[in-house]
N, C-alpha and C positions, 0 to 999 in steps of 0.2 A: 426573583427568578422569572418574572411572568412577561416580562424585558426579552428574556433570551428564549421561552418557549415562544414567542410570539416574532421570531424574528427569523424570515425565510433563509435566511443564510447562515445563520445559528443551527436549523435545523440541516440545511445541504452539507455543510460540515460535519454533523453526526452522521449524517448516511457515508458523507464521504471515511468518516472514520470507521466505519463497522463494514466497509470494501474493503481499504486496505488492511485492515486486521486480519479480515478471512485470507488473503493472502500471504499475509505475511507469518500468519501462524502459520498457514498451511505449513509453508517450506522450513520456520521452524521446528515442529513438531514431524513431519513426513521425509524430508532430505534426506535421511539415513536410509532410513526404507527402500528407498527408491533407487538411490545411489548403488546398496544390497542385492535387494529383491529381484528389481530388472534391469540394470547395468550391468549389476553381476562383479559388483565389489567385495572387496573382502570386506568382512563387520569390521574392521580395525582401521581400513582408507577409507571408506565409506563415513565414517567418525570424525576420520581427520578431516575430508575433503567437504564437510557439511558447514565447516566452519569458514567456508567460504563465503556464505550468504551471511552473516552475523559481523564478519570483519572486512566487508567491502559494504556492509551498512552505514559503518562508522566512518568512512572514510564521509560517503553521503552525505550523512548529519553534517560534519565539518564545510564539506562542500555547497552544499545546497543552503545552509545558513547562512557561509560567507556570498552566497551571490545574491542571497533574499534581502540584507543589507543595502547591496548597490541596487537593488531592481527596484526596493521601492515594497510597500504594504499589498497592492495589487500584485505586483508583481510574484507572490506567493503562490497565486490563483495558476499563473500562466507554467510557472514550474508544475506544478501539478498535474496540469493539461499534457504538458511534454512528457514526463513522468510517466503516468500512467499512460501513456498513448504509446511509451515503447517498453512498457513493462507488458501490454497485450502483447505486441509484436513477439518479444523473446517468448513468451508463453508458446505461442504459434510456434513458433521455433522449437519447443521441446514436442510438441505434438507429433513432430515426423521424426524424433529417436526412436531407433527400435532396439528391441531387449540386448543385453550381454554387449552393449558398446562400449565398455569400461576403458578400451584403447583410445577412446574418441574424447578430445578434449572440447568438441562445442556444446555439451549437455553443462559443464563446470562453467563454460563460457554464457550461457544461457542463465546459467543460474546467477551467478555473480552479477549480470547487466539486470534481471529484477531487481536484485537485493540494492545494486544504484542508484536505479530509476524508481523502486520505491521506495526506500526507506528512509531516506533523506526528505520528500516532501513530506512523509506520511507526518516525519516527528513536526512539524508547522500546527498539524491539525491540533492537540492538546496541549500546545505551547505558546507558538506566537498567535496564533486563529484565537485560544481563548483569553488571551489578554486581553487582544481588541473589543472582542466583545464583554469580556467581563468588568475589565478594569480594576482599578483599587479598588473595588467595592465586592466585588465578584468574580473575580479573577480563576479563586481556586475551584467553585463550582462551576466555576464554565468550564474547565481545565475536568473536575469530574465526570459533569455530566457526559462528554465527548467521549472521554477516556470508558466512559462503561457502558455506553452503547458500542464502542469500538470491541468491546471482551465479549460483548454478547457474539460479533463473529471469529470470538476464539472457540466457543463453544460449538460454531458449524463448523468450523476446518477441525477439529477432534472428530466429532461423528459423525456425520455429513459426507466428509470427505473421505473416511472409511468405505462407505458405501456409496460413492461413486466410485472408487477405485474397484471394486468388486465387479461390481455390474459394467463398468464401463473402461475398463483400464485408467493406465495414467494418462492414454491419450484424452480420454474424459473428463479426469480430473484438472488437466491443462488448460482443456477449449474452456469448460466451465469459468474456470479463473480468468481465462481471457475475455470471458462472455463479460464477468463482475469489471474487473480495468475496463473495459470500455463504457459499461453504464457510470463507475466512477469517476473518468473523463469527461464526458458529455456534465455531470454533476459542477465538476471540477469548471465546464465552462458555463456552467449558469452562474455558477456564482464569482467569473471573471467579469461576466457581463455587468452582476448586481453591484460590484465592486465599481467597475465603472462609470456605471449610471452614477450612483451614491458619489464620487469622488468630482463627478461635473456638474453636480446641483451641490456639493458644500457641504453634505448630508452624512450623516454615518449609513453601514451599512445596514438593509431593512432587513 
């Protein structure tokens, strides 16, 4: 293991996993709520229509797999960069919904372009990311390790995000999430850079 705690880009992919975890729990776990509480849905379309962000993830995965293929091992990095760089934007974009717009379909349109834009790179991070780094040898713990720093920000978008909502409405709980995508971007291009580096000296990643 002392391989992968010691390996800068080993570690930018934990952070980057425990980002998009906090978001993507978020809207797992909150969607209804929100859809509910301040759209002003009924609890029964507010159910159905949450299921928007879980089944245009999948499309994602499919998606974002089939082009990580042709792009290439680096080429991961760069999806991610994009990714998260327009999963802020939509965020920004739910920030100026206001309450009982249930008539308005660009809050469902906002939500479905996250669930795109993230959840397709996200699945890389304890999939293809810890192959590479782990290999036959270590595969499954690098795939661990990721995956449970990742859940440690299921744990803030449960509480966390409870009481940002509170104190700060959803508009807070949005900017917040958009504040995390853009530190996971910027993350997302160090370790496009480190990738770089590492692939024009012959090297794996450090």
């Amino acid at each position: 293991l002392l391989p992968l705690v010691r390996s800068r880009a080993f570690l930018l992919v934990c952070l980057l996993s425990l980002g998009c975890t906090i978001i993507r729990e978020t809207f797992n776990i909150w969607t209804p709520v929100y859809l509910r509480d301040y759209l002003g849905y009924s609890m029964s379309n507010a159910a159905r229509m949450s299921a928007i962000f879980p089944g245009v993830g999948a499309v994602s995965v499919l998606a974002t797999g089939w082009l990580s293929d042709r792009l290439g091992v680096n080429g991961r990095s760069l999806i991610l960069i994009v990714g998260l760089g327009a999963t802020a934007a939509a965020l920004l974009v739910l920030t100026t919904m206001r309450s009982s717009s249930s008539g308005s379909l660009l809050p469902l349109l906002a939500i479905g372009t996250i669930a795109f834009c993230l959840l397709g790179p996200y699945s890389y991070l304890a999939g293809a990311f810890a192959l590479d780094f782990g290999g036959k040898q270590a595969g499954a713990a690098s795939s661990g390790i990721i995956d449970g720093v990742g859940y440690l920000g299921a744990v803030v978008a449960g509480d966390s995000v409870a009481r940002v909502s509170v104190s700060f409405g959803w508009q807070g709980v949005f900017e917040t999430l958009a504040f995390v995508s853009v530190l996971s971007a910027l993350g997302a291009g160090c370790l496009y850079f480190l990738g770089a580096k590492a692939a024009a000296t012959g090297q794996h990643l450090p």
